[in-house]
C-alpha positions as CSV (number, residue, x, y, z in Angstrom):
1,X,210.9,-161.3,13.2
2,X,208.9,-159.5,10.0
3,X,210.7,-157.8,7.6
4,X,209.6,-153.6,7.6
5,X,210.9,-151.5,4.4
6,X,211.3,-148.0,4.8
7,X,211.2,-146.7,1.0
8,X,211.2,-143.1,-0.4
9,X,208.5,-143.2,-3.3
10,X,209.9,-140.9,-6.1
11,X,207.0,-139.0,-7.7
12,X,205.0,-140.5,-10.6
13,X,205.7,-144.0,-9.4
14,X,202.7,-146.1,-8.4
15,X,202.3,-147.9,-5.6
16,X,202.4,-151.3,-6.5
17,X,204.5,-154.2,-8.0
18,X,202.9,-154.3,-11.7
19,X,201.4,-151.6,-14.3
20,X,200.7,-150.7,-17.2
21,X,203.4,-150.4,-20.3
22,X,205.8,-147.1,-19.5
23,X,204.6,-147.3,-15.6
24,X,206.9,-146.7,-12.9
25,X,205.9,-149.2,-10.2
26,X,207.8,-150.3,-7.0
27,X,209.3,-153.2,-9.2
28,X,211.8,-151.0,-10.3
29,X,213.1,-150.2,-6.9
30,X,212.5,-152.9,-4.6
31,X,213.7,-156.3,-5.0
32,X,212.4,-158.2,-2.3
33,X,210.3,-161.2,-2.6
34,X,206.5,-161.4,-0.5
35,X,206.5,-157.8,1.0
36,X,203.3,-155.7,0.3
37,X,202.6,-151.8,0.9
38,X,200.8,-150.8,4.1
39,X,198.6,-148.0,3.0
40,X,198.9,-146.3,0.0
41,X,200.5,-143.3,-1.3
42,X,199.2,-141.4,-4.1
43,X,201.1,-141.9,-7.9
44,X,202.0,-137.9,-7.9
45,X,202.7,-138.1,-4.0
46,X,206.3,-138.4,-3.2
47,X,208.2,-139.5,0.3
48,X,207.9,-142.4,2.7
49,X,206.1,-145.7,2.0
50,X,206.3,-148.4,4.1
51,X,206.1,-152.4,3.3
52,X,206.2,-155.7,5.0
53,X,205.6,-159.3,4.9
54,X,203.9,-159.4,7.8
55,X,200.0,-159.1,7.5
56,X,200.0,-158.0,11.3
57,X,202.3,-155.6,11.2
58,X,200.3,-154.4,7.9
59,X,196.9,-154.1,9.6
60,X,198.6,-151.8,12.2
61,X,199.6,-149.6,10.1
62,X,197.1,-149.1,7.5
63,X,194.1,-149.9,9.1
64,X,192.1,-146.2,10.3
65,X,191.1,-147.7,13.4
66,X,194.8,-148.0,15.1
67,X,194.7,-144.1,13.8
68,X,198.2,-144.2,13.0
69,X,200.0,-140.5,12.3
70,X,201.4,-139.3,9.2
71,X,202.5,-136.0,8.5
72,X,203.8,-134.4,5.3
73,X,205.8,-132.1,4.4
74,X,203.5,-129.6,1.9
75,X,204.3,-127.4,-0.7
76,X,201.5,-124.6,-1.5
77,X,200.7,-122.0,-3.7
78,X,200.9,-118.4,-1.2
79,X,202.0,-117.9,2.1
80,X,199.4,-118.3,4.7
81,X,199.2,-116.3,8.1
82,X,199.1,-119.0,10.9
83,X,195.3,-117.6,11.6
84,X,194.3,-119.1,8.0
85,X,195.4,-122.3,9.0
86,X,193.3,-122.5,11.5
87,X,190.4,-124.3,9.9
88,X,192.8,-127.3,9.5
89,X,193.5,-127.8,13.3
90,X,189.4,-127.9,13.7
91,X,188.4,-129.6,10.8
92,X,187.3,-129.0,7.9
93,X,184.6,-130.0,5.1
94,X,186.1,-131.7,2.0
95,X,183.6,-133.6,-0.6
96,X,181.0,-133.4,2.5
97,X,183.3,-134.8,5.0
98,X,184.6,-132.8,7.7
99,X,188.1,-133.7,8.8
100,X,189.3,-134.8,12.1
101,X,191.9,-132.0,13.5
102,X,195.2,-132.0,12.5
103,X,198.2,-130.1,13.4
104,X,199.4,-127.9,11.1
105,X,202.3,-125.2,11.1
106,X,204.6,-123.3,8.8
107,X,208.0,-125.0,7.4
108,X,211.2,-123.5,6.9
109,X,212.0,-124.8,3.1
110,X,213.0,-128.5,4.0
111,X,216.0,-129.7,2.2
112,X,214.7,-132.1,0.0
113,X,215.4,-133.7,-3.2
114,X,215.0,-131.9,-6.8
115,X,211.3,-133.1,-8.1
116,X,211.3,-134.4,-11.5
117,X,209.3,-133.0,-13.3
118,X,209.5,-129.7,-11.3
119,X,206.4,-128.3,-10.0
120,X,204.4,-125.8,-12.3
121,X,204.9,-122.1,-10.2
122,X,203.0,-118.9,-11.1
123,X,205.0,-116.5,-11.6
124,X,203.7,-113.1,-9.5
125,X,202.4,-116.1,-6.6
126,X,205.1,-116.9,-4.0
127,X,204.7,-120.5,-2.6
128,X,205.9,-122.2,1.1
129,X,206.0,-125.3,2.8
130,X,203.5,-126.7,5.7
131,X,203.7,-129.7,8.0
132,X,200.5,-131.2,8.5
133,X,200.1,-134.2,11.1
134,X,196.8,-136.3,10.2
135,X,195.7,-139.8,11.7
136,X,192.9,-140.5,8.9
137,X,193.7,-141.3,5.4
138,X,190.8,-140.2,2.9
139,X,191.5,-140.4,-0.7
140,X,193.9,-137.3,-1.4
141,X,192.8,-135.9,1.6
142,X,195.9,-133.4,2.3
143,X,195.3,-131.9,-1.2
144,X,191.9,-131.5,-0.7
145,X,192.3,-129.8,2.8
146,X,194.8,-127.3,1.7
147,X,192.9,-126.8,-1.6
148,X,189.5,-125.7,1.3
149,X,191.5,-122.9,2.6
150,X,192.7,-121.4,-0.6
151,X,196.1,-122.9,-0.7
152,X,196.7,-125.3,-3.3
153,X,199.3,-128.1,-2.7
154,X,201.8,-128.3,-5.4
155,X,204.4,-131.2,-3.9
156,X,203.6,-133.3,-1.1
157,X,206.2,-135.2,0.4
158,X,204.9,-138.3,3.5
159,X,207.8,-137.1,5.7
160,X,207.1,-139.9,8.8
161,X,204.4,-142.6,9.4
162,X,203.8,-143.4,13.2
163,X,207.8,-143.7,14.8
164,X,209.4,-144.0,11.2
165,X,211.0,-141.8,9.5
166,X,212.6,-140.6,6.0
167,X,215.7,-139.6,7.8
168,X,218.6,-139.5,5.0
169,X,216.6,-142.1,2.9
170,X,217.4,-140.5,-0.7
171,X,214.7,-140.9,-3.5
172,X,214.2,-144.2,-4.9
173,X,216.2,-145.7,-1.7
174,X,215.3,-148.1,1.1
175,X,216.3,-149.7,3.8
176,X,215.0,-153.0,5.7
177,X,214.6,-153.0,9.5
178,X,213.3,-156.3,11.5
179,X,210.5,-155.8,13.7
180,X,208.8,-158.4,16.5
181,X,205.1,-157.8,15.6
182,X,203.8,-157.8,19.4
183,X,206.2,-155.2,19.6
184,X,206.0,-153.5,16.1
185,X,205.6,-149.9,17.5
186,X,208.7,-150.1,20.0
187,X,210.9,-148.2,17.7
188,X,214.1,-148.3,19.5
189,X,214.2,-152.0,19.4
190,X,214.5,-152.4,16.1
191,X,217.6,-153.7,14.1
192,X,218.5,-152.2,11.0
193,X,219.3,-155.5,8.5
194,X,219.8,-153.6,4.8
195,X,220.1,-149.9,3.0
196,X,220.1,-150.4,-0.9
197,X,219.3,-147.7,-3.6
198,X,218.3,-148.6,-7.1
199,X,218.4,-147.1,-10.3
200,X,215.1,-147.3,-12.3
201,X,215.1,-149.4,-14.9
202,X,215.3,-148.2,-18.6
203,X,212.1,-148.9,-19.7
């Protein structure tokens, strides 16, 4: 059995054991010996990370060519009619790369966690929230995307990453589930072993 941790990054944490003076890294959280991220999620990106000790299991998950779906939860400056999301579900061009179709609709305000810092809002410019499904991963692609159709991102939350979800994980909490590689993607199968939250660290 490999060990899978199910971890909800707080913002302006990196995603990694070690840093710089002042960083907020996974060390403060985490406390388990020989597990590694699988994929990456960007320092000012907040929401669900997954790890393991298993290099299999890893490779399923990060690598693009298993094509493995994420979707976020996205906050963005305006309200767009569905029609101007539209360009998202085809694909579109970001740093001359056009993106492969994702799915894309409207959010009723999710009932997530207070952001800290809070984002920066305009004040005359209304913002909403989007859930956007992707199976690709290029660097800060979701920003860039909703950024192409005139809709900035200001949070972005990774909501779910293939069958696993955030669930009730609070910020800065995880929880460890045991997985049979071969059978990694089963879902239902696997046994829930450990929920901790930590505290950051005073620094």
């Amino acid at each position: 059995m490999s060990k899978l941790v199910l971890f909800n990054k707080p913002f302006n944490t990196l995603c990694q054991f070690t840093g710089e003076n002042g960083d907020s890294t996974l060390a403060d959280y985490i406390d388990i010996p020989e597990v590694y991220p699988a994929g990456r999620l960007d320092k000012d990106s907040e929401g669900l990370l997954l790890l393991t000790d298993d290099g299999q299991l890893q490779n399923q998950i990060a690598s693009p060519k298993h094509k493995m779906e994420k979707t976020y939860w996205v906050q963005v400056e305006g309200v767009p009619e569905d029609n101007e999301l539209e360009p998202l579900r085809l694909g579109v061009i970001i740093q001359n790369y056009k993106t492969k179709p994702a799915k894309v609709r409207l959010l009723e305000t999710p009932e997530v966690w207070p952001r800290n810092p809070p984002i920066r809002e305009r004040k005359n410019i209304p913002t909403s929230w989007l859930e956007i499904t992707i199976s690709e991963g290029k660097n800060r692609q979701v920003r860039r995307m909703t950024a192409a159709v005139g809709f900035p991102t200001l949070r972005l939350i990774r909501a779910q990453i293939g069958q696993w979800q955030l669930d009730d994980l609070k910020v800065g909490e995880y929880k460890v589930i045991e997985v049979s590689t071969p059978k990694a993607m089963a879902g239902p199968r696997n046994k829930s072993t450990q929920s901790k939250r930590f505290s950051q660290r005073h620094k």
